[in-house]
Phi, psi and omega in degrees: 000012207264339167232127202253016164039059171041014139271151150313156173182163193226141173244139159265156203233314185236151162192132216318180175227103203248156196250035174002280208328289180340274199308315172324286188319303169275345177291328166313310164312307198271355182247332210062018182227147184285131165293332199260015166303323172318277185311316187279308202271332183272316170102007171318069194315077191249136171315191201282310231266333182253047152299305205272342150325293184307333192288311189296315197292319132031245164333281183306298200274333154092014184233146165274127191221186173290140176289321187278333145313345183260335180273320167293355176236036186287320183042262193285003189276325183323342213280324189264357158282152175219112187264186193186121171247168161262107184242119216206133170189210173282160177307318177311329175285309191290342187309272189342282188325322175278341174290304188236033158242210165225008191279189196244150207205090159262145171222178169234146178265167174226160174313129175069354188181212191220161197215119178214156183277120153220155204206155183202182167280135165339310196287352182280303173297343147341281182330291194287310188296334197281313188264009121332278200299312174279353171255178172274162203184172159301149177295313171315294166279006172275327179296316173287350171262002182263339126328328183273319182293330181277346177284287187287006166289273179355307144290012192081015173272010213312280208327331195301339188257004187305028164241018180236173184219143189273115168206100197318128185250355188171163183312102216012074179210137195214156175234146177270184183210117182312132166272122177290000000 
């Protein structure tokens, strides 16, 4: 990676780690209740991360509700996950990135460009990927948040943008769209 022949690229590097047995066992304890009831009673195949979305959102409200609704409305629960890409381009992309997110960013320079760690909470990447995706922007950084966006589909985090529609713009690259 140390010279990227002026392309861009995002690698992920961090992600929470959540500790099930545990986090059951004792919220069962101290509530008298399964945090995964939600999720168990709807029949839902959810990854660990919005599992643990549905749990917290749960949790807080003490009612079994739809998992995907507790995830399209998590707002602050996004908050207790936590990512991290390895992101590498020209300075202009980290410019961008620093300008108009809130995620936390050390970087380095490198041949042809700059190579930086960043990382936030979901709910910051919620944030960054929707004003990336949704403003005019660089190509460079729609393609790399597009990619951040396509990471967390990946992982079952779908429900987090379902109030945005995906609309392809170039060879992996989107623009999001508020659905009204």
């Amino acid at each position: 990676m140390g010279d990227f022949a002026g392309q861009s690229g995002v690698k992920p590097i961090i992600g929470s780690a959540i500790a099930w047995s545990e986090l059951i066992k004792n919220i069962a304890e101290l509530t008298g209740k399964s945090p995964t009831s939600s999720a168990d009673s709807y029949g839902y195949k959810l990854s660990d991360y919005a599992s643990f979305v549905s749990s917290v959102g749960e949790f807080r409200t003490g009612k079994i509700q739809n998992p995907l609704i507790t995830i399209q409305n998590a707002n602050d629960i996004l908050n207790h996950l936590h990512f991290g890409f390895l992101i590498y381009g020209k300075s202009s992309l980290i410019f961008v990135i620093l300008e108009q997110t809130d995620l936390k960013i050390t970087t380095a320079k490198i041949k042809n460009g700059r190579v930086a760690i960043v990382t936030g909470t979901l709910g910051q990447w919620k944030q960054a990927v929707i004003r990336i995706l949704s403003n005019k922007t660089t190509g460079e950084a729609r393609r790399v948040f597009s990619y951040c966006y396509d990471f967390f589909q990946s992982i079952g985090l779908q429900s987090v943008w379902a109030e945005y529609r995906k609309k392809q713009t170039g060879p992996n690259m989107y623009l999001l769209e508020y659905k009204k």
